[in-house]
N, CA, C and O atoms as a Maestro MAE file, in Angstrom:
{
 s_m_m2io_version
 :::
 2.0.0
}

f_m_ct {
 s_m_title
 :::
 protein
 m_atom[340] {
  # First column is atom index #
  i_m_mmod_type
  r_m_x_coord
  r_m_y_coord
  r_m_z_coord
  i_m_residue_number
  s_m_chain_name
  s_m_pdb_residue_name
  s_m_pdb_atom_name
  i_m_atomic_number
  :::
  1 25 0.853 -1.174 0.000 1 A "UNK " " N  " 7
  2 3 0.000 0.000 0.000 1 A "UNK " " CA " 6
  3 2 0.899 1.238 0.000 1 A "UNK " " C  " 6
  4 15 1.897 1.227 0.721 1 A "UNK " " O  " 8
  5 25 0.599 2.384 -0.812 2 A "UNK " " N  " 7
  6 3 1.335 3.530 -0.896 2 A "UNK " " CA " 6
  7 2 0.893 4.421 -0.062 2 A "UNK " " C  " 6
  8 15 -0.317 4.620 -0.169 2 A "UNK " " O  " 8
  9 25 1.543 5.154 0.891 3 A "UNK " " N  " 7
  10 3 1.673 6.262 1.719 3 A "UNK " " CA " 6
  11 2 0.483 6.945 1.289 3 A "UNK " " C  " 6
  12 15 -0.393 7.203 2.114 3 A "UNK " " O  " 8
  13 25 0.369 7.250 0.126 4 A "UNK " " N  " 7
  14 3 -0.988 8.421 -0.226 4 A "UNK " " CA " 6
  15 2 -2.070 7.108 0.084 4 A "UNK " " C  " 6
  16 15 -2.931 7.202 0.959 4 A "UNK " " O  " 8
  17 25 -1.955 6.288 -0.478 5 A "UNK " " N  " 7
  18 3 -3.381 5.247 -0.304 5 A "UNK " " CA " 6
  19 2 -3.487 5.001 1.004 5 A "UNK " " C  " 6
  20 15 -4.571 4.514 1.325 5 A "UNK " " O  " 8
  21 25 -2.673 5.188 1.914 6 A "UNK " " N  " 7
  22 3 -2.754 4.987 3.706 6 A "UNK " " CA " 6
  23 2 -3.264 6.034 3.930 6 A "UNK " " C  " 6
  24 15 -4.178 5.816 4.725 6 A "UNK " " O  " 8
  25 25 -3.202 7.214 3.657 7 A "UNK " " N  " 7
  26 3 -3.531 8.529 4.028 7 A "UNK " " CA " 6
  27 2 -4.948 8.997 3.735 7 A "UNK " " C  " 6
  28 15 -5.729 9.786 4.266 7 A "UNK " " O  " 8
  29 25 -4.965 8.182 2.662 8 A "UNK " " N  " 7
  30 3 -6.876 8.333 2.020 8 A "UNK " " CA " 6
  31 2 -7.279 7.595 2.635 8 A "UNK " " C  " 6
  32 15 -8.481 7.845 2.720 8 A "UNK " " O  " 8
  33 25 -6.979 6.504 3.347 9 A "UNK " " N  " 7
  34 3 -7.652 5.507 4.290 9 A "UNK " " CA " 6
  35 2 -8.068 6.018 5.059 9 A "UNK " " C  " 6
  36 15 -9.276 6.055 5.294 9 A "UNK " " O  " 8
  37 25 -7.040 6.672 5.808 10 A "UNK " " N  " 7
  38 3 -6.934 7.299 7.342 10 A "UNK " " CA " 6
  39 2 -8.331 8.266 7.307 10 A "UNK " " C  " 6
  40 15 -9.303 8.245 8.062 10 A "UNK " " O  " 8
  41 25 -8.020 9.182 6.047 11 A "UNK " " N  " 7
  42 3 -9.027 10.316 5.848 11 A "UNK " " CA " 6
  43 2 -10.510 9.743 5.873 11 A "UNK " " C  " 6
  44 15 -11.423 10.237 6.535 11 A "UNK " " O  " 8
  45 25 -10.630 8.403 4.889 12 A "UNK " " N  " 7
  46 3 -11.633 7.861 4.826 12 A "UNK " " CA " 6
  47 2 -12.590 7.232 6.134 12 A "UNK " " C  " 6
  48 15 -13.753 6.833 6.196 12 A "UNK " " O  " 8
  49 25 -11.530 7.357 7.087 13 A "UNK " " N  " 7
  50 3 -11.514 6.159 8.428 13 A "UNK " " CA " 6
  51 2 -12.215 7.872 9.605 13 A "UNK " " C  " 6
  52 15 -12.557 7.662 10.769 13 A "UNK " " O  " 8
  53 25 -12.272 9.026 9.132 14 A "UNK " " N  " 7
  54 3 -12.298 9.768 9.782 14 A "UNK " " CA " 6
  55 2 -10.989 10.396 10.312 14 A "UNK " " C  " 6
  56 15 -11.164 11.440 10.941 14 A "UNK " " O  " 8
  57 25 -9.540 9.914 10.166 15 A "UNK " " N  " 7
  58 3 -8.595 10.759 11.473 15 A "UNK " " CA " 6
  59 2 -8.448 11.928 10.537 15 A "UNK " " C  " 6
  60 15 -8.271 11.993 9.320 15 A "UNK " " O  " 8
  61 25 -8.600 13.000 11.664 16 A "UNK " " N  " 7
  62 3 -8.530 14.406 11.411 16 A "UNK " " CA " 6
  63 2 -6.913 14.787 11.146 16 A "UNK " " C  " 6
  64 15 -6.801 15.983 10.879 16 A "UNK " " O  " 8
  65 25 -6.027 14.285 11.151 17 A "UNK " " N  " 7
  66 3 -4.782 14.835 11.371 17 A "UNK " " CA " 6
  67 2 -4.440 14.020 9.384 17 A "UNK " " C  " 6
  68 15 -3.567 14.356 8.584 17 A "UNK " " O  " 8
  69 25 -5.170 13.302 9.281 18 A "UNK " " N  " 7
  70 3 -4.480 12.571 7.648 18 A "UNK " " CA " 6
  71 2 -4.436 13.749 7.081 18 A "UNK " " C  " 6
  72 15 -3.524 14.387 7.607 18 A "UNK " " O  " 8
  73 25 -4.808 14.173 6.513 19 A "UNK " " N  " 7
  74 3 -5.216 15.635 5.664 19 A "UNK " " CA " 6
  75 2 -3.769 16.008 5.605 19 A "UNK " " C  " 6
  76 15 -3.171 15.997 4.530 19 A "UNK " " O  " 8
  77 25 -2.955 16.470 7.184 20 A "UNK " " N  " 7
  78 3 -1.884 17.176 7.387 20 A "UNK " " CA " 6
  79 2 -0.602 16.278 6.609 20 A "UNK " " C  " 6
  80 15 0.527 16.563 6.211 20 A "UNK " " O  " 8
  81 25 -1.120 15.523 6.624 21 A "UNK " " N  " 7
  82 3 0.207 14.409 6.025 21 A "UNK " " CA " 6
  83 2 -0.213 14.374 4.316 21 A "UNK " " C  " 6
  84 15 0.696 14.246 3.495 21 A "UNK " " O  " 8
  85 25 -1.362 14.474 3.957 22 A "UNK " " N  " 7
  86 3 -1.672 13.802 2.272 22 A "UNK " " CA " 6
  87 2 -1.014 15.511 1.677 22 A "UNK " " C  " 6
  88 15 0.000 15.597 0.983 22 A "UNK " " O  " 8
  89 25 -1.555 16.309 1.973 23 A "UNK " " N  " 7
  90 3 -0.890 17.687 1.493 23 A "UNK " " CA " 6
  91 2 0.616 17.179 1.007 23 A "UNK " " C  " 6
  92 15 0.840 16.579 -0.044 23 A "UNK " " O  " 8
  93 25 1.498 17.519 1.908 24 A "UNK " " N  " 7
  94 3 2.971 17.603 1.351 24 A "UNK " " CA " 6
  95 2 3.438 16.764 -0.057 24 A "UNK " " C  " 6
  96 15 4.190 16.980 -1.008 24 A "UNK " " O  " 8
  97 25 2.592 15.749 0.366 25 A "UNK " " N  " 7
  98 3 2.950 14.497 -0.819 25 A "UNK " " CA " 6
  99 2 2.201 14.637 -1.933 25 A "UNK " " C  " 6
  100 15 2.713 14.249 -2.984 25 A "UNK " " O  " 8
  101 25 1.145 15.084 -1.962 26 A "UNK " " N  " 7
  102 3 0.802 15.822 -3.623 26 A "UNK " " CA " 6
  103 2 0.715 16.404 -3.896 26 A "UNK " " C  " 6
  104 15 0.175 16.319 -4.999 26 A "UNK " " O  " 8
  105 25 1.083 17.986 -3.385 27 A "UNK " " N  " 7
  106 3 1.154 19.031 -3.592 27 A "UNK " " CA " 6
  107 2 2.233 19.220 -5.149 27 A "UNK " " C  " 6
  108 15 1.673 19.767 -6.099 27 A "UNK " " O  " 8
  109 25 3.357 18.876 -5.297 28 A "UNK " " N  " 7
  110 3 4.363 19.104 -6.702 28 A "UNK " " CA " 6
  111 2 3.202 18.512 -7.459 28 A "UNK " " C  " 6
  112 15 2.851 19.316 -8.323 28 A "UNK " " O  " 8
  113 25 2.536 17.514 -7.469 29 A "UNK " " N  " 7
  114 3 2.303 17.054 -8.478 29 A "UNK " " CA " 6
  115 2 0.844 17.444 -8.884 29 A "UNK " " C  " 6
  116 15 0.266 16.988 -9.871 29 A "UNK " " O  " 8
  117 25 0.291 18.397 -7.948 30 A "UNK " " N  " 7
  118 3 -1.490 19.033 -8.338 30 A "UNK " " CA " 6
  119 2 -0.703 20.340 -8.960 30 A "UNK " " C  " 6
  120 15 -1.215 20.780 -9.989 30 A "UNK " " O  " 8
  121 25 0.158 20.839 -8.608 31 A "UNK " " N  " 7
  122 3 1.102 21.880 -9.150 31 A "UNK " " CA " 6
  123 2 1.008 21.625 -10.505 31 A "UNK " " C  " 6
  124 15 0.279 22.313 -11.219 31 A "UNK " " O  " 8
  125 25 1.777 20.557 -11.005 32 A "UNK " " N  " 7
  126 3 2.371 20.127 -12.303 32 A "UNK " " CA " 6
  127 2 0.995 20.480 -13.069 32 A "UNK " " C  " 6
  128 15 0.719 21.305 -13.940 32 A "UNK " " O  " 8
  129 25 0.285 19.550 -12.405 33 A "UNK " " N  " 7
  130 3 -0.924 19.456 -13.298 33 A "UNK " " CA " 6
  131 2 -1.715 20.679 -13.723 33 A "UNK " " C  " 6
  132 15 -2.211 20.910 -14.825 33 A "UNK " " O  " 8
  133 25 -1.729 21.429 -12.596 34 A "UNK " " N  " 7
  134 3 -2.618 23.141 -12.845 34 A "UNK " " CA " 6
  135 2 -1.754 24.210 -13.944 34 A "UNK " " C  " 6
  136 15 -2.201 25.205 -14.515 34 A "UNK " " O  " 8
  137 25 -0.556 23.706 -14.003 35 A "UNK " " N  " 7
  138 3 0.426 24.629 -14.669 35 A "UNK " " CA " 6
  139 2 0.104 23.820 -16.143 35 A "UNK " " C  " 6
  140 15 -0.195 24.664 -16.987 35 A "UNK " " O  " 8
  141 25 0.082 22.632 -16.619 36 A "UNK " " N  " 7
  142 3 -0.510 22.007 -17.463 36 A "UNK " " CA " 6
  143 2 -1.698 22.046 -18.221 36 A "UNK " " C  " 6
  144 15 -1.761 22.021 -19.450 36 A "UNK " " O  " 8
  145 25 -2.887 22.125 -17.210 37 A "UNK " " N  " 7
  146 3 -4.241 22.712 -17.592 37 A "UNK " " CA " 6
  147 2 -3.799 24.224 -18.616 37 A "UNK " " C  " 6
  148 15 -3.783 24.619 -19.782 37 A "UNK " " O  " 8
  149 25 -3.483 24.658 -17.214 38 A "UNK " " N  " 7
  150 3 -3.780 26.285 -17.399 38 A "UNK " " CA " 6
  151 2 -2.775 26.661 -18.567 38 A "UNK " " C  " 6
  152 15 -2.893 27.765 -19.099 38 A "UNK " " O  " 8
  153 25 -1.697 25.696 -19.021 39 A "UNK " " N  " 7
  154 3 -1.109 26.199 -20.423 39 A "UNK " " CA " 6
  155 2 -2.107 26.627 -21.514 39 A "UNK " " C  " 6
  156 15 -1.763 27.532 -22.275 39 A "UNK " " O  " 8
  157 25 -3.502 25.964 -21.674 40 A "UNK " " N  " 7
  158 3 -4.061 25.405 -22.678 40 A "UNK " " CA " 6
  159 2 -5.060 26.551 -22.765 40 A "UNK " " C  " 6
  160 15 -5.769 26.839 -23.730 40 A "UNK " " O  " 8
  161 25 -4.957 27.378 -21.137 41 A "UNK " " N  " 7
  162 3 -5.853 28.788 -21.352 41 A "UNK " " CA " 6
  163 2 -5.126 29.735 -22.464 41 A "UNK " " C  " 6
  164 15 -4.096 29.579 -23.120 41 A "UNK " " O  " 8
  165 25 -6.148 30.840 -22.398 42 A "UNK " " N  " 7
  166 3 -6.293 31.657 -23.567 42 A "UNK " " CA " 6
  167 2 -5.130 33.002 -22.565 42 A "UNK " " C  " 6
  168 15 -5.078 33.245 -21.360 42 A "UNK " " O  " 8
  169 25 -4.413 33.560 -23.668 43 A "UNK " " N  " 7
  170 3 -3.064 34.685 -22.887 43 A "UNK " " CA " 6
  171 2 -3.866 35.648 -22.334 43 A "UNK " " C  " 6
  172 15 -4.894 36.087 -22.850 43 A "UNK " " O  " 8
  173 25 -3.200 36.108 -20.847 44 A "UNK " " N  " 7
  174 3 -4.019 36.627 -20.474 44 A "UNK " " CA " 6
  175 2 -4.315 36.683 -18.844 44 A "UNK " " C  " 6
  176 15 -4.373 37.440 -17.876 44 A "UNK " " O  " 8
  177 25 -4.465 35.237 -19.298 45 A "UNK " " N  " 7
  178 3 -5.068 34.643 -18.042 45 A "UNK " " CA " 6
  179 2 -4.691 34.952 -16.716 45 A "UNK " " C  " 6
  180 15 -3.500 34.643 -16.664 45 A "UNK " " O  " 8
  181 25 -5.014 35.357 -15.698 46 A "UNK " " N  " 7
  182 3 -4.511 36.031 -13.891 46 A "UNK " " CA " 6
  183 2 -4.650 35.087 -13.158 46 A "UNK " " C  " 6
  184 15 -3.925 35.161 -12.166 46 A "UNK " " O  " 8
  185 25 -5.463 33.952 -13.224 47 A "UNK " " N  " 7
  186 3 -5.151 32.999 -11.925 47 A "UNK " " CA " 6
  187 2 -3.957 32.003 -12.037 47 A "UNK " " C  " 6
  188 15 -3.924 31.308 -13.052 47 A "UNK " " O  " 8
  189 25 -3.115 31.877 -11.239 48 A "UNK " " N  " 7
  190 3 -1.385 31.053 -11.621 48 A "UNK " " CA " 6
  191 2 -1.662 29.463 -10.868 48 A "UNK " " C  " 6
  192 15 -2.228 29.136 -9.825 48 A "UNK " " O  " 8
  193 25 -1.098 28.838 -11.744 49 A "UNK " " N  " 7
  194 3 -0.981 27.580 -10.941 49 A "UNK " " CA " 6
  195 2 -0.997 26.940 -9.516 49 A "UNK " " C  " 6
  196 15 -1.610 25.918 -9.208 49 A "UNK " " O  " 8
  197 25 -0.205 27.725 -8.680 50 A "UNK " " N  " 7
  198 3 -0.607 27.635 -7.417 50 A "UNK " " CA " 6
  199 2 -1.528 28.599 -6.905 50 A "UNK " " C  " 6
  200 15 -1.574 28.679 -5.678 50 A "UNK " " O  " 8
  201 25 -2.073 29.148 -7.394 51 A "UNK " " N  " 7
  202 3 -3.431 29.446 -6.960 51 A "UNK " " CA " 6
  203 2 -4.332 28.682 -7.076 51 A "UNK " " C  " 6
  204 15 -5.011 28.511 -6.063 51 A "UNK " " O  " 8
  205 25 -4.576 28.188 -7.886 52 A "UNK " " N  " 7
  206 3 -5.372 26.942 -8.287 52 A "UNK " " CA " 6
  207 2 -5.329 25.827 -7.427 52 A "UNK " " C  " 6
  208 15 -6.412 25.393 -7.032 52 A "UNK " " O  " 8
  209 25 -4.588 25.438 -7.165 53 A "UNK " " N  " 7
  210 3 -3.897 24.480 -6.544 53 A "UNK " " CA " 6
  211 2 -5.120 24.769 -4.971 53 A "UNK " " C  " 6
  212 15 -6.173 24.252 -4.598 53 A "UNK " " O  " 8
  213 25 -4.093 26.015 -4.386 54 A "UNK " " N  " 7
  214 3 -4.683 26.780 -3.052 54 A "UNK " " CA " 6
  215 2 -5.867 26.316 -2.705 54 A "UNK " " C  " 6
  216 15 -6.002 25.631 -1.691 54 A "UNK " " O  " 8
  217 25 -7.022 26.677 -3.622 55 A "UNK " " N  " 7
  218 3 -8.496 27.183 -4.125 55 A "UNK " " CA " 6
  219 2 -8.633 25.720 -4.053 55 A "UNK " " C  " 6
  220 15 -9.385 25.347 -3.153 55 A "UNK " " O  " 8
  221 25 -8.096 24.788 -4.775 56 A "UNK " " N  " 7
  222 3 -8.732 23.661 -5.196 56 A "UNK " " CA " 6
  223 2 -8.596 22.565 -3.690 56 A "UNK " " C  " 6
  224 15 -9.370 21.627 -3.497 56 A "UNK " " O  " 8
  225 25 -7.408 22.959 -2.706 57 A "UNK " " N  " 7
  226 3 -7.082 22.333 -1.695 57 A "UNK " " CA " 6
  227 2 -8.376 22.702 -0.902 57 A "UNK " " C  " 6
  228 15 -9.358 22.013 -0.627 57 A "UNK " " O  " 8
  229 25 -8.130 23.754 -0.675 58 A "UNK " " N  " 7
  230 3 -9.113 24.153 0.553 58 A "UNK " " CA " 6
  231 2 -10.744 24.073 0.361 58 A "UNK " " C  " 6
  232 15 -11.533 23.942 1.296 58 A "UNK " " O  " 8
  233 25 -11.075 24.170 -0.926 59 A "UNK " " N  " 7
  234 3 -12.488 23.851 -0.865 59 A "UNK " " CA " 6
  235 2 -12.632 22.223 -1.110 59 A "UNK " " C  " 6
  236 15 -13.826 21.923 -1.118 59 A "UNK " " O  " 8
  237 25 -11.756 21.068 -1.314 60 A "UNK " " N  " 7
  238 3 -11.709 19.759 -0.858 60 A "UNK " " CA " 6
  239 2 -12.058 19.787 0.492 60 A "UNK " " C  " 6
  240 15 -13.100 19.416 1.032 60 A "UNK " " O  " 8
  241 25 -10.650 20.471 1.148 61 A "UNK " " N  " 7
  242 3 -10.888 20.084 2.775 61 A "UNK " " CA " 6
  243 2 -12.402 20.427 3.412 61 A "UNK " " C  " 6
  244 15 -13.233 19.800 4.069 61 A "UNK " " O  " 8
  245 25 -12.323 21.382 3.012 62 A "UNK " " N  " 7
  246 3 -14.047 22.004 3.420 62 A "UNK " " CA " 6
  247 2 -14.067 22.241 5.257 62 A "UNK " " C  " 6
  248 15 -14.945 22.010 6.088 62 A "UNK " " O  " 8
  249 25 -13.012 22.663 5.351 63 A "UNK " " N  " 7
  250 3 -13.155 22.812 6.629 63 A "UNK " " CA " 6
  251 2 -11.492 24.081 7.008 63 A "UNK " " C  " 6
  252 15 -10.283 24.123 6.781 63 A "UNK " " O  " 8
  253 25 -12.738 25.001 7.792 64 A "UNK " " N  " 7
  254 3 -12.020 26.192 8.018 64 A "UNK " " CA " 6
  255 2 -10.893 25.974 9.064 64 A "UNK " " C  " 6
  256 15 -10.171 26.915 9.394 64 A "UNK " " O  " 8
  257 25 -10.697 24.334 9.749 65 A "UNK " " N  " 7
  258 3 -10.099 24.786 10.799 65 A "UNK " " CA " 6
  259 2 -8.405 24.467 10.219 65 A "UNK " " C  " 6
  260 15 -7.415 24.955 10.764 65 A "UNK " " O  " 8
  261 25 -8.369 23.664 9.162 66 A "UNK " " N  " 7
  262 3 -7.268 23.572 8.100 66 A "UNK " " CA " 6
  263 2 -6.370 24.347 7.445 66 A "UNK " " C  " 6
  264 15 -5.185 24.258 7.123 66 A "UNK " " O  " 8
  265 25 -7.844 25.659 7.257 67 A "UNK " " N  " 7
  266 3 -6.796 26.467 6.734 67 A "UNK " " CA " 6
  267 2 -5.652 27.128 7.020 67 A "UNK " " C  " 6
  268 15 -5.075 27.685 6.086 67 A "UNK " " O  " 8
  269 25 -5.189 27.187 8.136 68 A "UNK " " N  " 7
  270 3 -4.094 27.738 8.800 68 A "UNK " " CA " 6
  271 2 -3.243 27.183 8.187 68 A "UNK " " C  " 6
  272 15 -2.501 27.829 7.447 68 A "UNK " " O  " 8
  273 25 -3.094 25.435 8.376 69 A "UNK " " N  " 7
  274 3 -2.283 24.561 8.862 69 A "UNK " " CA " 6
  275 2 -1.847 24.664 6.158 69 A "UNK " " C  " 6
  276 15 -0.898 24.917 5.415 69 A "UNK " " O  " 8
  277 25 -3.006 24.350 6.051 70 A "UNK " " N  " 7
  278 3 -2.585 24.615 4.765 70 A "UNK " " CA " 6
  279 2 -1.682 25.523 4.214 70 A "UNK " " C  " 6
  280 15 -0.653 25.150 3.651 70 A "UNK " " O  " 8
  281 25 -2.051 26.865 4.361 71 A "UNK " " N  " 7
  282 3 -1.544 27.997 4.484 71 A "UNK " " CA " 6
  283 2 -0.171 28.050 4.274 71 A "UNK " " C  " 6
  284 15 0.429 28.383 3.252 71 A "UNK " " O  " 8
  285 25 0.509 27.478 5.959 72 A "UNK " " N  " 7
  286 3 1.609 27.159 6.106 72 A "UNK " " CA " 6
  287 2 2.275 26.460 5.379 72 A "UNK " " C  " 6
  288 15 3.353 26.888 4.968 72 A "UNK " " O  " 8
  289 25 1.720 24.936 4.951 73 A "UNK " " N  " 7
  290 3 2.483 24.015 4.364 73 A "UNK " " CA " 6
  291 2 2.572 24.821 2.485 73 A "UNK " " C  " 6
  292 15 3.352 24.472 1.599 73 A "UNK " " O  " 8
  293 25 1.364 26.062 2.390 74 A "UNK " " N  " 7
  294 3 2.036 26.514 0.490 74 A "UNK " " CA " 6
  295 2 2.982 27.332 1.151 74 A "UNK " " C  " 6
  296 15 3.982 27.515 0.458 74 A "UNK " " O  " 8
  297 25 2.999 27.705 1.892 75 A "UNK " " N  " 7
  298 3 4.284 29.102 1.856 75 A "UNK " " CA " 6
  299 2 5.815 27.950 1.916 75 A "UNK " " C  " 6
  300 15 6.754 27.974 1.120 75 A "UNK " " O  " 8
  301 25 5.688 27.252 2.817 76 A "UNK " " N  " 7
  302 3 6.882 26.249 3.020 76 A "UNK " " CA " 6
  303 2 7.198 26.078 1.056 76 A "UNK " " C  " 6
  304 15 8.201 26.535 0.508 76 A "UNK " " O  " 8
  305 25 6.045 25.311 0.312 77 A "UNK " " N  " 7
  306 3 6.311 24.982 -0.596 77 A "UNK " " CA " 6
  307 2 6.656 26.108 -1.862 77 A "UNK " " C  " 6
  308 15 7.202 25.936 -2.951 77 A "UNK " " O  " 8
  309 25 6.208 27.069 -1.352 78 A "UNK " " N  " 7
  310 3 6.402 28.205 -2.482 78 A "UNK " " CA " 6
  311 2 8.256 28.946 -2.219 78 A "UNK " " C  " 6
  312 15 8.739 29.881 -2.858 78 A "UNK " " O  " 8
  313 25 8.856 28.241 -1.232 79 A "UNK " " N  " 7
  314 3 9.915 28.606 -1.231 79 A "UNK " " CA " 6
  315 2 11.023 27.512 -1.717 79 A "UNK " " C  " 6
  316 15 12.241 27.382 -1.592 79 A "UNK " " O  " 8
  317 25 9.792 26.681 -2.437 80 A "UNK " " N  " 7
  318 3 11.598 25.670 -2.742 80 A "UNK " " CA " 6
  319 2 10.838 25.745 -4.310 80 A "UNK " " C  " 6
  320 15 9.677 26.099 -4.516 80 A "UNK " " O  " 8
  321 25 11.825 25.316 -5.316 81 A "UNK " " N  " 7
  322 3 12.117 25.829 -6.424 81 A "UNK " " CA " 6
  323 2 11.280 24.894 -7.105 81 A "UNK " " C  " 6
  324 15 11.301 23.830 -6.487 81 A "UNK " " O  " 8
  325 25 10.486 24.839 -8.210 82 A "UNK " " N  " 7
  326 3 9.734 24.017 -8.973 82 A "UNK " " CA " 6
  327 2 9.729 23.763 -10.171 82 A "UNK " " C  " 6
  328 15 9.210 24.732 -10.725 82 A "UNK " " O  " 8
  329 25 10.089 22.799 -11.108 83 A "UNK " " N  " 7
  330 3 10.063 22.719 -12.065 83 A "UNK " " CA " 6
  331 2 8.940 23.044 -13.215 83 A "UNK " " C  " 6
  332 15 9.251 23.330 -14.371 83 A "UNK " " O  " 8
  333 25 7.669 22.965 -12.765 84 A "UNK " " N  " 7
  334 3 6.844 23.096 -13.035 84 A "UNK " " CA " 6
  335 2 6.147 24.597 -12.841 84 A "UNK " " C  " 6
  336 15 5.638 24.837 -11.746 84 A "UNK " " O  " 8
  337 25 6.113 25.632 -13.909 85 A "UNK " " N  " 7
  338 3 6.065 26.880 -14.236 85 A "UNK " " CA " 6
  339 2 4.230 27.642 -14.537 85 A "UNK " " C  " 6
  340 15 4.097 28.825 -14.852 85 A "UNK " " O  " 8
  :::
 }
 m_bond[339] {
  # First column is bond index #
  i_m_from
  i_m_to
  i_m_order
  :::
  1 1 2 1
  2 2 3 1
  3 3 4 2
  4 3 5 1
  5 5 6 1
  6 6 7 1
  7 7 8 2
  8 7 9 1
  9 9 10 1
  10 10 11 1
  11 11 12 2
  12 11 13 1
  13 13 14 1
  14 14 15 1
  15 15 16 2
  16 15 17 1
  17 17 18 1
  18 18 19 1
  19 19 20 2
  20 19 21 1
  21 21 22 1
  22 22 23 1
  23 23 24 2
  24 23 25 1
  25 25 26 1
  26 26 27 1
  27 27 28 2
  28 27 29 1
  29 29 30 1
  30 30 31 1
  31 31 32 2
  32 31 33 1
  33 33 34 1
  34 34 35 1
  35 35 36 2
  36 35 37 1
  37 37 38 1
  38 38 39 1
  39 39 40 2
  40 39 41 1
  41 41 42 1
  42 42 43 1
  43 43 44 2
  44 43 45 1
  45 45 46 1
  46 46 47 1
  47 47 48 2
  48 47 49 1
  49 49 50 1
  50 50 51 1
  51 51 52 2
  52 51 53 1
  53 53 54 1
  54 54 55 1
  55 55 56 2
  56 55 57 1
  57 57 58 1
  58 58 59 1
  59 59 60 2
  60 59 61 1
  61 61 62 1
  62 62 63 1
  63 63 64 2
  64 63 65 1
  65 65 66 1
  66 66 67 1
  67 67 68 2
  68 67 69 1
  69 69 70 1
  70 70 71 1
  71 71 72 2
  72 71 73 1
  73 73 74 1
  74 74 75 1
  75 75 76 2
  76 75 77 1
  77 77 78 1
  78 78 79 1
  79 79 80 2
  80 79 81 1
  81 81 82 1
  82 82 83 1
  83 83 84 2
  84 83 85 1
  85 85 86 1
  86 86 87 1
  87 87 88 2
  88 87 89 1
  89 89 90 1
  90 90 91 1
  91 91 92 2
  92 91 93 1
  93 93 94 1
  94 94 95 1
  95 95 96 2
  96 95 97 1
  97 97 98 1
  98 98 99 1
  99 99 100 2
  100 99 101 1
  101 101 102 1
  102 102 103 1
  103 103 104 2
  104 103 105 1
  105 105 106 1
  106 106 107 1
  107 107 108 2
  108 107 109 1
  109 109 110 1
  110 110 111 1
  111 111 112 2
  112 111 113 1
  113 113 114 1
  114 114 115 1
  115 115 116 2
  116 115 117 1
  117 117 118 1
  118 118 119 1
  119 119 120 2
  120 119 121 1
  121 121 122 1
  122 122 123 1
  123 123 124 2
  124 123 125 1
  125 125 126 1
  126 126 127 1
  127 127 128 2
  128 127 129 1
  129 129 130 1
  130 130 131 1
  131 131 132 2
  132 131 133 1
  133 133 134 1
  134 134 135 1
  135 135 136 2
  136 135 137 1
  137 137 138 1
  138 138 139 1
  139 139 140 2
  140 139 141 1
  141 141 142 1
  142 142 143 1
  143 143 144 2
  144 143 145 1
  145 145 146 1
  146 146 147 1
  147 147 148 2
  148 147 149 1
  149 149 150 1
  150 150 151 1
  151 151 152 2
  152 151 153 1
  153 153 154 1
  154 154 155 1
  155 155 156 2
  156 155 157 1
  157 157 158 1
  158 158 159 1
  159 159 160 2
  160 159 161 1
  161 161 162 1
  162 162 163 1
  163 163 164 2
  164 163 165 1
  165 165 166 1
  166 166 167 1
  167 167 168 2
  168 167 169 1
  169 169 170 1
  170 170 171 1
  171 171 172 2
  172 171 173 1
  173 173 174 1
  174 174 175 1
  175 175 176 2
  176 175 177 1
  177 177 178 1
  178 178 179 1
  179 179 180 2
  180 179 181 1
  181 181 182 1
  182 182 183 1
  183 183 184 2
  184 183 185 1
  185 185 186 1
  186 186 187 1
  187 187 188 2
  188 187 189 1
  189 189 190 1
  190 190 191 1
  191 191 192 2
  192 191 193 1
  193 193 194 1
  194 194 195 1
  195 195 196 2
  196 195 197 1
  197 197 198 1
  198 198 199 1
  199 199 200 2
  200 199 201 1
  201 201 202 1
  202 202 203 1
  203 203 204 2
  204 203 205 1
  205 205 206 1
  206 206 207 1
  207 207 208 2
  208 207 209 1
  209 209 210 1
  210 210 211 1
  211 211 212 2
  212 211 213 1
  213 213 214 1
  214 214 215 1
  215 215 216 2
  216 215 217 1
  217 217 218 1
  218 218 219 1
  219 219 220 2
  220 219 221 1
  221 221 222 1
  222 222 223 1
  223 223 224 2
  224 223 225 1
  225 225 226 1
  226 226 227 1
  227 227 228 2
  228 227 229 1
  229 229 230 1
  230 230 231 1
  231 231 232 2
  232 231 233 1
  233 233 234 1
  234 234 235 1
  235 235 236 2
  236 235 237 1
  237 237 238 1
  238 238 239 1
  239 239 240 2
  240 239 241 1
  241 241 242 1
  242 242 243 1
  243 243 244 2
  244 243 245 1
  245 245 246 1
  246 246 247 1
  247 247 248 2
  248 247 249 1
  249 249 250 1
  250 250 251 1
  251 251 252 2
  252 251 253 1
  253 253 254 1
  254 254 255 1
  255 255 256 2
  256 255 257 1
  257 257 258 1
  258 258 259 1
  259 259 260 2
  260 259 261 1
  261 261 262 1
  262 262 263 1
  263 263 264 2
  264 263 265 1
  265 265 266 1
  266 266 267 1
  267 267 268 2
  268 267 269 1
  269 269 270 1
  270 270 271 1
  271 271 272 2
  272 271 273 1
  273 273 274 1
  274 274 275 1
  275 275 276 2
  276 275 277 1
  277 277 278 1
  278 278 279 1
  279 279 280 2
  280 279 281 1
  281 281 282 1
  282 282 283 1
  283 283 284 2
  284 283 285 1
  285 285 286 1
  286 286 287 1
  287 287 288 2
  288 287 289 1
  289 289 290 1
  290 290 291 1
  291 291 292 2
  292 291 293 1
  293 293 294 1
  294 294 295 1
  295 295 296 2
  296 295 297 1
  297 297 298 1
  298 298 299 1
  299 299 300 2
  300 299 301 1
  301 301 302 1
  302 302 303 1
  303 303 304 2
  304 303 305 1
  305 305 306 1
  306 306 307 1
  307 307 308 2
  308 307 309 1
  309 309 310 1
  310 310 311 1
  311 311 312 2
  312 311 313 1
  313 313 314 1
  314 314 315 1
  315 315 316 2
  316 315 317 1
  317 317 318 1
  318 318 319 1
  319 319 320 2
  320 319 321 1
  321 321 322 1
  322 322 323 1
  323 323 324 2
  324 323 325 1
  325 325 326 1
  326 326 327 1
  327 327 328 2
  328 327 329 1
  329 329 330 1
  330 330 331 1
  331 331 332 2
  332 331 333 1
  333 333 334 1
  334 334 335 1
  335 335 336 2
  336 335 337 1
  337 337 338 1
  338 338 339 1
  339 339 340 2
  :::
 }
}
């Protein structure tokens, strides 16, 4: 079983703390993907990949008491370097 599939368990199982752990580990790669989408928009465009990302995390979680803890873990991630543009 893979770490993310333990973590969707956990989430699935109710523990409130999985959430804090599934973030870090797919975060590069919902990145990749929004920077991917959003190539295919029209020039122009103002919302950036990790915004998307942000937006798309937090209305999953659906719960305000996360957002802090989210928050924290994009700023952590917005300071290390990404391949994905």
């Amino acid at each position: 079983m893979s770490e993310v599939t333990r973590i969707l368990d956990a989430i699935g199982n109710g523990d409130p703390k999985a959430a804090d752990e599934l973030l870090p580990l797919v975060y590069e790669e919902l990145r990749r993907l929004a920077a991917h989408k959003m190539s295919n928009e029209t020039p122009g465009q103002t919302l950036q990949p990790t915004a998307l990302v942000h937006e798309a995390w937090l209305r999953l979680t659906g719960n305000e008491n996360v957002k802090w803890m989210v928050a924290r873990i994009f700023s952590e991630q917005r300071r290390k370097p990404c391949a994905a543009s």
